[in-house]
C-alpha angles and dihedrals in degrees: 000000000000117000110205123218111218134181145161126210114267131356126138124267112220103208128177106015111170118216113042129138142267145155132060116326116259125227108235117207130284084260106229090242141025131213103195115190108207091227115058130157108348126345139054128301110279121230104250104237084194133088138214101273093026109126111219130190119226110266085038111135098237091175135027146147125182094201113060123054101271137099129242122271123216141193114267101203132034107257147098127289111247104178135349115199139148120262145173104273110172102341090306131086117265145191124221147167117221113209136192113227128217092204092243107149094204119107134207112251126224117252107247106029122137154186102224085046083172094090107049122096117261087239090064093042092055091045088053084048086050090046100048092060091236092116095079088064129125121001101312108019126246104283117240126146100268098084089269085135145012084249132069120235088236089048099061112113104177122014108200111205096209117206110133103115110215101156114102086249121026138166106275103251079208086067103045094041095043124133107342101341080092083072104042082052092052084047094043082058097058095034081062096037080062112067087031090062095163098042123107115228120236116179114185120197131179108261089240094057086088090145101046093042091053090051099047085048098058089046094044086042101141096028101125105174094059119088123188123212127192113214139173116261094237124144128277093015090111080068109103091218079069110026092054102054085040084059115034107032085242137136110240099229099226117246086027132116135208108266084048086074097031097259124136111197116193142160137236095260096050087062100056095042071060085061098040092058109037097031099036105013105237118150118214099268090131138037128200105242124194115220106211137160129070088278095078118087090223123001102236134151113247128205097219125187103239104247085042109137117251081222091064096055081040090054096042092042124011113101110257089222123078131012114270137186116233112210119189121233096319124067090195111041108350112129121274104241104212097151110079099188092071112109129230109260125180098275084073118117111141135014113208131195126191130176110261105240099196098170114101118239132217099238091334095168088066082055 
């Protein structure tokens, strides 16, 4: 298979940062109580179809509406709902339900998965993507033909597989592709290539990922409508408005988006939420979350239940010494979360903390 080496002009390197993680993730507890906001990654806010005193089971849809673009939200734990209220929820308003859990760790499946996914319709396939909540990943959602994006499956020209890392912390592409999760993403690219008949696959990988791009290439060995690229981890190049002409060799109309060109960008971690739901059932209800920064007592990847309290991570793993500031996803311009008792939602990919410098600094940027 050619590998394709691809640049822009540009862009910023981050080398030798300290503190990022590594290892197996690790499974954090059922949190004793969720707080589930009812948007949640890309569409509109869903309509609750529960009430104060309902119990619900986890993989229960808890929102939906069939009629505006958005995907449906679930509970996360098995418990009772105990308020549902609007709240700021990064600078907008927000509904969510509030459950408390009973520390169960079973889930509720989807009807329909299967294991020989193979023969099952791709309209079943896209409704198992809708009801697992996994279509509202990622900027513009994952098209099928239930609202989940402003695109329609048939209509995809190109799908970019985006796992370069050029942020200066990332998710460690080791962790989510250990052991066999390597083959449920192979499968989780041709679950969504199916229902995306017409798309082109693009898979990116950082040019220093040789083992895992050789690996990839021999599974995916026949596949002739992947093609892998090579690229510098650089910043920004994890911004469409890079990545696609990088890509592609075309201009990004400005004010566009990508599915205004045909175009379906996702990450790592969106196709094998694909896998999780067609192949094994399981609804969203966790994301895997990087710990990385100097404020954590270890950098680890953690498996947390979505609605879980970002007081709840701080109290298990920041340092007790020192004040730090904890960014979510982006170093550079990723939102201070200085409210804990947010929960996780789906958009979560990284936690950072870095130590709060209050003094003032004669001409400290040029430090």
């Amino acid at each position: 298979m050619i590998i394709k080496n691809k640049i822009f002009s540009g862009g910023y390197k981050f080398r030798n940062f300290g503190n990022r993680p590594d290892g197996k993730p690790l499974d954090f507890p059922v949190p004793p109580i969720v707080v589930i906001p009812l948007r949640q990654g890309f569409g509109n806010e869903v309509t609750p179809n529960v009430r104060v005193g309902d119990s619900v089971k986890a993989g229960q849809i808890i929102g939906q509406d069939d009629n505006t673009i958005s995907s449906p939200v679930h509970s996360s734990v098995n418990g009772e709902v105990v308020e549902i209220k609007k709240i700021n929820y990064f600078k907008r308003d927000a509904t969510i339900v509030k459950i408390k859990s009973d520390g169960t760790k079973d889930y509720q499946l989807l009807n329909g998965h299967s294991s020989d996914w193979t023969k099952i319709e791709s309209s079943k396939i896209e409704q198992l993507l809708y009801l697992s909540g996994m279509t509202s990943l990622d900027r513009e959602g994952v098209p099928t033909r239930y609202k989940s994006a402003i695109i329609l499956p048939e209509d995809v020209e190109n799908l970019i597989i985006h796992g370069v890392g050029s942020e200066p912390y990332n998710l460690s592409l080791a962790v989510l592709l250990g052991d066999k999760r390597i083959f449920n993403f192979v499968e989780g690219l041709r679950i969504l290539k199916k229902i995306m008949p017409k798309a082109k696959v693009h898979l990116a990988i950082g040019r220093y990922k040789t083992k895992l791009v050789e690996e990839l290439s021999k599974l995916t060995a026949g596949y002739d409508w992947i093609q892998f690229y090579s690229l510098d981890p650089k910043y920004p190049q994890g911004y469409d408005e890079v990545l696609i002409p990088t890509l592609l060799g075309e201009k990004f109309p400005y004010g566009y988006s990508a599915a205004n060109i045909n175009v379906v960008v996702l990450n790592i971690q969106a196709v094998l939420h694909a896998y999780n739901a067609v192949v094994e059932g399981k609804p969203l209800i966790e994301r895997t979350i990087a710990l990385c920064g100097p404020g954590w007592k270890e950098n680890v990847h953690i498996k947390v239940r979505i609605g879980t309290p970002l007081e709840y991570i701080v109290s298990d793993y920041l340092k007790k010494n020192g004040q730090y500031r904890i960014i979510l996803n982006g170093l550079l311009t990723g939102p201070n979360l200085n409210d804990l008792t947010l929960p996780v939602n789906r958009t979560f990919s990284q936690l950072i903390a870095i130590p709060e410098n209050k003094n003032r600094e004669f001409l400290a940027f040029l430090r």
